[in-house]
Phi, psi and omega in degrees: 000136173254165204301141158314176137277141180285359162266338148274001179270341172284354177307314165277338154292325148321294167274325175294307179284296177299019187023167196322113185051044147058036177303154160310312197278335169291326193279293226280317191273317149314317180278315138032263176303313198313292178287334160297334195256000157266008195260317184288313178286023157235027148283166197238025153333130184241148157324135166312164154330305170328295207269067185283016169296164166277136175293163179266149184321126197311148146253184162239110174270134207201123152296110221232339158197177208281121172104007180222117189229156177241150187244142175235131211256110156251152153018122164060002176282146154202154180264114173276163160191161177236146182121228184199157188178167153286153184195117193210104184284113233246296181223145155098197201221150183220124198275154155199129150040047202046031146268128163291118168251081196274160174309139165074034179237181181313170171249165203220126133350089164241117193266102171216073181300190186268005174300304196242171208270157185286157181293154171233108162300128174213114162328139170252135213273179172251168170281190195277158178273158179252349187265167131316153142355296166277319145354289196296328173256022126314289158320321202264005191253310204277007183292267191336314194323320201260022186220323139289081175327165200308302192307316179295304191301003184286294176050257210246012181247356168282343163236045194264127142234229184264320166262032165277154166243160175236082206286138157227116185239143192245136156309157174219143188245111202242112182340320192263320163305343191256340172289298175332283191310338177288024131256154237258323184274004191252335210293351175249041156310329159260014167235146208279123180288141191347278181307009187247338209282163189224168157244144174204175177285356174254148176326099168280331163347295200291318216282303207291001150301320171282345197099035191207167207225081165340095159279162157322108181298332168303300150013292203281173168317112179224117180276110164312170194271314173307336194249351161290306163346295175318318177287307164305337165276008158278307151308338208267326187295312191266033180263301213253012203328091157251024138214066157087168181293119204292124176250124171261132164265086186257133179210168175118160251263220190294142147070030171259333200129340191310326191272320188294296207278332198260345151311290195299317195271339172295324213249316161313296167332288210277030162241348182285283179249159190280346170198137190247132155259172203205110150270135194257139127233036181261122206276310209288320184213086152290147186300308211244003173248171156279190216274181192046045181232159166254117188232166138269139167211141189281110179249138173245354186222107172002099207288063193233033158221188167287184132017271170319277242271001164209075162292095207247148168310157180239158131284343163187148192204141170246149190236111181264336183100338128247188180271352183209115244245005174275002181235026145248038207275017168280288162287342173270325183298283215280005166273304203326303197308294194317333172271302210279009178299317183289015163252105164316016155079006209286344196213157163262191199207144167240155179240121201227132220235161167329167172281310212304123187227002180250175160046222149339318194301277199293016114351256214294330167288308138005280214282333166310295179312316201280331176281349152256002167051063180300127171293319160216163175255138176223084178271086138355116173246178181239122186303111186089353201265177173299121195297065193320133160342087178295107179296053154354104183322330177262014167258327174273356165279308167335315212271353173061124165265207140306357184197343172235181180247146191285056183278291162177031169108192187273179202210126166253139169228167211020022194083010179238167173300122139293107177260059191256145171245151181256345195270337189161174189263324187296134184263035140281345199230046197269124167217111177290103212273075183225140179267011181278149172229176199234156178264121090037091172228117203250155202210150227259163146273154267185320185244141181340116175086005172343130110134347159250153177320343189285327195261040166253138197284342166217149198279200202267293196340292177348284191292327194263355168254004157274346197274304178294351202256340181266336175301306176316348188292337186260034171271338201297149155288135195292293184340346199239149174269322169309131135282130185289108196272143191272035162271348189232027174261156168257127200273155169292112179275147195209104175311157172283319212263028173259334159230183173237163190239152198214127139239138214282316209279334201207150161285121184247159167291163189261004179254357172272338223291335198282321172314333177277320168277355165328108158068032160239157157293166183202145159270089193310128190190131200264142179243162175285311189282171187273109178262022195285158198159139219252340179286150171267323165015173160235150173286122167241165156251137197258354190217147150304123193247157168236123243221163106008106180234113190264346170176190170240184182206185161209120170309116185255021174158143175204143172260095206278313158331287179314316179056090179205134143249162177267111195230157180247106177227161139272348174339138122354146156279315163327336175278330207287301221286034217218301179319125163211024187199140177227121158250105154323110171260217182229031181249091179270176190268127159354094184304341163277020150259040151268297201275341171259342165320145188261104183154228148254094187262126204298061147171042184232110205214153183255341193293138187217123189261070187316347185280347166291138193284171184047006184277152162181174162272171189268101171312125154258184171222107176276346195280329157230116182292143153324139168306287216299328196251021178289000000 
């Protein structure tokens, strides 16, 4: 539910708490709760034997209606948590994730499942009050007023002081997360795993009334002095831009940090400026798409979960079709050129690139560098690990990549990119002009064993079919609280001869193809030529194009009589009519809407006819277990 004004909300606190005409015995059960949940949050309760940290500083937590509690935040205090929750800062100002949440602003959506390390609420400190004291608590009484009965508000004033923040945190009931969770292997995904539970000095009762969990403070995303430095001179560049909208480059290698720092460096902008862009190129695990696109995006709205929980529109987006770009490193160089045209420079923009950093990787990231000409660069280390070539200006002008020459970055005219080659057209022979050179700034990961498999808290498969499982929630109708199982939605008939069709990974036969597109993800995408044709046919493409991909779908099914397939989108039908091309890729659909569906579920069988091409059962590897399922 979201927060009230405080004048209609004592209103509603009136009626709820003191129950129906203010009875004696609702006022006496109320008053109750109050003193149980302040008596546990003055207990002297100590952290197990395990945990020989200093606990973190008692808080006060208070219920203020069902799913709603208000917290008071003192000084050098912070909160970890596993869950999901609202979060409307009341009085004083509060940090997540280099976003500022100051009092009287929107209330803001934090997503901090057990995939990633938990979010941390942290007071921020202020300057000297210009007020009094007693002001001050004045204000912060006529805050409460409107959220709390008397007794509570004794409370929460009994431990208030002038640099306290103050919180009203909510449950949150949210579409996509709650579609996620209706499969059997996502459903505790916002509660904290066993071997994870912390004691503290606080009511954990009141948070998990809201959905949320007490962690270990130590736990959460904790940022080095150096790689916050960074994030401020970066910031401090696109405040004052004086030479233009500042183009940022974050790169190094696997399991550093790299998606953690560019959240953080997103939500610092936007306390600044009203928007930021962001090229995504990293196939195996992009932010704000499913996995194996290349995008551009305008963000306008604070970064404060994983993956999944903000799959956001795009302005241009190539559906390249896997995680990984080596045995194609040509065409993912010429998707990039194709997304970065659309950006006017009007803003700054961050770029954000693969882990693969050896061999070809570190090539092909070179050529990245020479062809978006970055003002600065930011390379991501692994704390202790072996130290990567520091990408210098003069090492990257020196350096040759794979497809381009080491000239001296990319060239804008009007404000777009010139991708013109002067020297020639083949894109081995690409060299790019600008007198600009970019700055260098390097930034540390912060937790033991950085840039290896061992400290990873979920594998990539994962993350990346929680990314297709948050695009897929919007088919669900908002309206209805069921869930809609996607056996039972009505798919969109699509003629063969309205688009054409490509698979992208492997070469099919044109007598095979349909069986490959059956019960695939497809990527929906406009091509310029005209495939219009007078044949009922299917449309094959014979080369990969590279082309505008306005969403996804899943063929859920083709009809060779009728000869249309049945596709499953959220596109708009205004988006739709747009749509003339479907490319397959090596991007499968999650096996849990196979295997969790309710009902009959379609290409799912236990029974097996090996004489059909392509039947087969799914390969496990009984030999090694998953981290998740130990």
């Amino acid at each position: 539910m979201r927060p009230r004004p405080p004048s209609a909300r004592s209103k509603a606190v009136l009626k709820v708490r003191p129950g129906k005409g203010g009875s004696l015995r609702s006022r006496h059960v109320w008053k109750e709760k109050c003193n149980m949940a302040a008596a546990s949050e003055t207990s002297k309760a100590r952290p197990s034997t395990s945990q020989e940290r200093a606990p973190n500083p008692a808080m006060t937590a208070l219920l203020a209606e069902e799913g709603e509690c208000v917290l008071l935040l003192g000084p050098g205090q912070k909160l970890t948590f596993t869950g999901k929750c609202i979060v409307t800062c009341l009085y004083g100002s509060v940090q997540v994730l280099g976003l500022t949440i100051n009092s009287n602003e929107t209330p803001y959506e934090l997503f901090s499942p057990n995939t990633q390390a938990p979010l941390t609420i942290e007071v921020m400190k202020r300057k000297k009050p210009d007020k009094t004291l007693k002001e001050i608590r004045t204000e912060a009484k006529a805050v409460l007023r409107g959220y709390l009965p008397l007794d509570c508000r004794r409370t929460i004033m009994k431990s208030f002081k002038s640099s306290c923040s103050i919180l009203l945190m909510e449950r949150l009931e949210d579409p996509t997360t709650s579609y996620i969770m209706t499969h059997s292997e996502y459903a505790n995904i916002f509660f904290a795993k066993l071997s994870e539970k912390y004691s503290s000095m606080l009511d954990d009762t009141v948070l998990q009334s809201v959905g949320i969990e007490n962690r270990d403070p130590d736990s959460g995303i904790v940022l080095l002095e150096k790689t916050v430095s960074a994030a401020q001179t970066l910031v401090d560049a696109c405040i004052e831009e004086h030479h233009g909208c500042p183009v940022i480059l974050v790169c190094g290698p696997q399991n550093v940090g790299k998606s953690t720092f560019n959240r953080y460096l997103i939500n610092q902008l936007l306390n600044h400026i009203p928007s930021v862009g962001y090229l995504e190129c990293d196939l195996g695990q992009s932010e704000f798409t499913p996995p194996g696109c290349i995008s551009l995006l305008n963000i306008t709205k604070p970064v404060l979960g994983p993956p999944f929980t903000h799959q956001r529109d795009v302005q241009k987006m190539v559906y390249f079709g896997d995680v990984s770009c080596e045995q194609e490193m040509e065409r993912y160089f010429e998707s990039v050129k194709y997304v970065i045209t659309c950006y006017k420079r009007e803003q700054p923009l961050i770029i954000n690139t693969m882990g693969w950093v050896k061999g070809s990787g570190w090539l092909l990231l070179l050529d990245l560098i020479h062809l978006l000409s970055p003002s600065h660069v930011v390379q991501m280390v692994a704390e202790g690990a072996d130290r990567m070539q520091p990408l210098t200006h003069e090492y990257v002008r020196n350096t040759p990549g794979s497809m381009t020459k080491p000239c001296s970055g990319a060239k804008y005219r009007n404000n777009e990119l010139d991708s013109s080659d002067e020297e020639g057209d083949s894109a081995n022979d690409v060299c790019f002009k600008a007198s600009v050179g970019h700055e260098l700034l390097q930034a540390e990961s912060s937790f033991s064993g950085a840039g290896g498999t061992e400290t990873v808290r979920c594998h990539a498969w994962i993350l990346r079919d929680l990314a297709m499982l948050g695009y897929m929630s919007k088919l669900q109708q908002l309206e209805l609280e069921q869930i809609i199982p996607l056996n039972s939605l009505v798919p969109y008939e699509v003629p063969f001869n309205a688009v054409a069709l490509r698979v992208i990974h492997s070469a099919v036969a044109p007598s095979h193809i349909m069986y490959t597109a059956n019960a695939n993800w497809v990527g929906l995408c406009h091509i310029l030529d005209d495939i219009s044709s007078q044949e009922t046919d299917s449309v094959i493409l014979t080369q990969t194009p590279i082309c505008d991909c306005l969403g996804f779908g899943i063929i859920r099914g083709v009809n060779v009589t009728k000869k249309v397939y049945h596709i499953l989108t959220p596109i708009p039908p205004e988006t739709l009519r747009s749509v003339n091309c479907l490319l397959i890729g090596n991007i499968s659909i999650p096996h849990s809407v196979f295997k969790r569906q309710p009902g009959d579920v379609p290409y799912v069988t236990s029974e097996y006819d090996f004489s059909i091409y392509g039947s087969g059962k799914m390969k496990i590897n009984k030999h090694l277990k998953r981290r998740e399922h130990v």
